[in-house]
N, C-alpha and C positions, 0 to 999 in steps of 0.2 A: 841210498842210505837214509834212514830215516833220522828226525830229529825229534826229541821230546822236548816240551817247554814247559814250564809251571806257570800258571796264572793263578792271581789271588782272589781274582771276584768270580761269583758264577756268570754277570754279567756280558765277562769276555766272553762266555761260550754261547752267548746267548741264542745266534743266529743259528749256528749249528744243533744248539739242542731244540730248536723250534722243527727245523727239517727232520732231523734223530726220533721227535716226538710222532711227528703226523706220518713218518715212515713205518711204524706199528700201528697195527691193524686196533690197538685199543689203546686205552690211557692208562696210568702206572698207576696204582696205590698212593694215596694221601702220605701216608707213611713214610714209603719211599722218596716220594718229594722232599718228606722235611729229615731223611738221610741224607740223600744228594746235598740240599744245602750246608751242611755240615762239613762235606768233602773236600777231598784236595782234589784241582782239577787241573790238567795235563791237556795240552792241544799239542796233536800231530803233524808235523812238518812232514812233506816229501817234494821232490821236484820242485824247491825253495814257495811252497806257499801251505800252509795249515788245510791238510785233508779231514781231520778227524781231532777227535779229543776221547778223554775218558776221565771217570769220577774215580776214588779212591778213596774209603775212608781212614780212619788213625791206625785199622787194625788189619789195613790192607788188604781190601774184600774191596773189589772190584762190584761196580753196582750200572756204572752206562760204558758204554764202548761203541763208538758210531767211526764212519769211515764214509766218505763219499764216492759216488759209486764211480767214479773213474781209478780210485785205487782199491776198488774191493779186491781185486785179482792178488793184488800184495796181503789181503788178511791174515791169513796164517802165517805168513815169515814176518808181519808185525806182530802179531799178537804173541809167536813163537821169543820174539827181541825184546818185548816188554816183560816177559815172564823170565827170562836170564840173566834181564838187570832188574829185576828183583820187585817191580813197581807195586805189582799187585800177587796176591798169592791163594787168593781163592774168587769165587766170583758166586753172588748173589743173580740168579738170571729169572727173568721171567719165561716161559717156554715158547709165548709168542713171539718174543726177540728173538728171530731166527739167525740173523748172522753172530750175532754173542753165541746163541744156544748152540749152534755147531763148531764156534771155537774152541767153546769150553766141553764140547764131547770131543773132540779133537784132542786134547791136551790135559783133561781132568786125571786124577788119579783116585778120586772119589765123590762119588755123587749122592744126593738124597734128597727127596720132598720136606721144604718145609713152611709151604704156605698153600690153600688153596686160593684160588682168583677166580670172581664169579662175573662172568661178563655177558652174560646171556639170561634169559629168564622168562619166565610164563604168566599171562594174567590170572595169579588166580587171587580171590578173593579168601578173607582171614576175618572172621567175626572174633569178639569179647565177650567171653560172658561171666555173669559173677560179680560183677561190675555195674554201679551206676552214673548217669548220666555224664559217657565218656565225651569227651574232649580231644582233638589230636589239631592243635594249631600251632603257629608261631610263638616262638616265645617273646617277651618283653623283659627289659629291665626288672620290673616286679617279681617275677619269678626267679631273675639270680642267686637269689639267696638259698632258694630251695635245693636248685638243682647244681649247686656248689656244695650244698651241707651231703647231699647226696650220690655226686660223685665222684670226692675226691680229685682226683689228678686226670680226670677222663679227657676232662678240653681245658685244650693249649691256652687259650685268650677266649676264656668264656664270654667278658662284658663286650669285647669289640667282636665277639661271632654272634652274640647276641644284636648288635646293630647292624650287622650287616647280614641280617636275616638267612643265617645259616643253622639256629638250635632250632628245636621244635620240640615239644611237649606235649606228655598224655597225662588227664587228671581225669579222679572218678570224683567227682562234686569238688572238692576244695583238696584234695590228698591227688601230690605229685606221686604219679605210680613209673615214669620213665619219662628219660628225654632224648631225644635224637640229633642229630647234626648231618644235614646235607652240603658238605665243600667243594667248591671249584677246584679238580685237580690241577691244571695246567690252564692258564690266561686264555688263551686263544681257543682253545677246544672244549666242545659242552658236553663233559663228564665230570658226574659228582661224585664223588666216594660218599657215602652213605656208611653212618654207624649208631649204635645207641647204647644206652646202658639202663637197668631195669634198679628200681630200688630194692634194696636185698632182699626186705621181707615181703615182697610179692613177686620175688622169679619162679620159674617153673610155673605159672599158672596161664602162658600164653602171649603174656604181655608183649616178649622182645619181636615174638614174629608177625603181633598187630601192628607195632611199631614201624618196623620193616618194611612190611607190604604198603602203608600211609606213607611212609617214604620216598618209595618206590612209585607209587601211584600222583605223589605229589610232583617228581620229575617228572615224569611221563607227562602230569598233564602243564610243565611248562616247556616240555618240546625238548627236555636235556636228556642224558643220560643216567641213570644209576650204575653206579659199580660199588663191589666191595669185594671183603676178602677176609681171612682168616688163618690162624695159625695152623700148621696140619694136624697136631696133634690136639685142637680144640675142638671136639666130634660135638658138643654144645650148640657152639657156633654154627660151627656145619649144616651139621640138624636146623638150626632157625631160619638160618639163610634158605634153606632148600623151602622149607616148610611158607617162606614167603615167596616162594617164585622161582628164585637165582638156579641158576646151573653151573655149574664149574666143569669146566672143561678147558683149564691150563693150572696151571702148577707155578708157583716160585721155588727154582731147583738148588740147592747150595754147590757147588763145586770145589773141590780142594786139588790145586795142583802138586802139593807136596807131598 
């Protein structure tokens, strides 16, 4: 019989979600991380010692589900006992999470795409043109102002991502035309979610997928990872991401067990 516990820190899961992490074949979305920490998180007892845990947020959308592989065999008659007591009622999966992904086709009553995930990708190069004398560096203090007045709500802690050398910046002579953000998804592992935002009145003209690819190319050449990802139904997005490199070939799938 199994037991569930509630824990209050993410802290407590910490060790289990380090194993849960580097057990997936890629790293999650930035995003999702800063879901996860928002959650209510639950550690699995069996055989009187904590096998597994899972994430839950307010609206009870299942987002991690991890098990250690000596009680993988019990999967389904847990995952079956957390769904009857009510814990979770849908589940956010990625498609590369294979033991979540066949729980939840296991037990789903409705399914559908609603993110692409691009973890793969091709060197190709992406010129500018129209433009003079571009720029694609690190950003500085000096430049917050601009790319505040410019994006809105886009980053979380613009001045501390700003020192900790995660923005980056394209200008045509002194006019900020986009800025970027390469983040550390997870501590331990060298994958950056990678994103950017173009200033209104010069999108569409190429800008986001020079951005992208400088991105892209700037991991590469410090030996990390780029990922990112998009909403499904942002064929925009899609379009850029492809247009600098990326491939998708996994999915974020919603699942409704009701």
């Amino acid at each position: 019989m199994i037991r569930v516990k509630k824990v209050e820190y993410i802290e407590l899961i910490e060790e289990q979600r380090e194993v849960y992490m580097r057990s997936l074949p890629f790293a999650q979305e930035e995003y999702l991380e800063q879901i996860v920490n928002r959650c209510d998180y639950y550690k699995i007892e069996l055989k009187s010692k904590t096998q597994g845990y899972f994430c839950v947020d307010k609206d009870k959308v299942l987002y991690e589900f991890y098990l250690n592989d000596e009680v993988v065999t019990f999967a389904q008659d847990i995952f079956k006992t957390l769904l009857e007591e009510e814990y979770f009622i849908a589940a956010e999966c990625k498609s590369f999470d294979y033991l979540l992904m066949s729980l939840c086709l296991d037990f789903n009553k409705k399914a559908f795409c609603s993110g692409y995930l691009f973890r793969n990708f091709v060197n190709v190069k992406n010129s500018l043109n129209g433009f003079k004398n571009i720029c694609f560096r690190l950003a500085n203090l000096k430049d917050k102002e601009k790319i505040s007045d410019m994006s809105e709500d886009f980053f979380e802690n613009l001045e501390e991502q700003i020192l900790t050398e995660e923005i980056f910046v394209l200008y045509s002579d002194e006019i900020l035309l986009a800025a970027g953000v390469a983040q550390k998804v997870f501590r331990s592992m060298d994958y950056y979610d990678i994103g950017m935002i173009v200033k209104k009145e010069y999108r569409n003209r190429g800008i986001g997928t020079y951005i992208i690819t400088k991105l892209r190319e700037n991991c590469c050449a410090h030996n990390v990872v780029p990922i990112c990802g998009c909403w499904y139904y942002n064929h925009a997005s899609k379009r850029t991401l492809e247009k600098a490199g990326f491939i998708s070939k996994h999915r974020i799938i919603t699942f409704n067990f009701k």
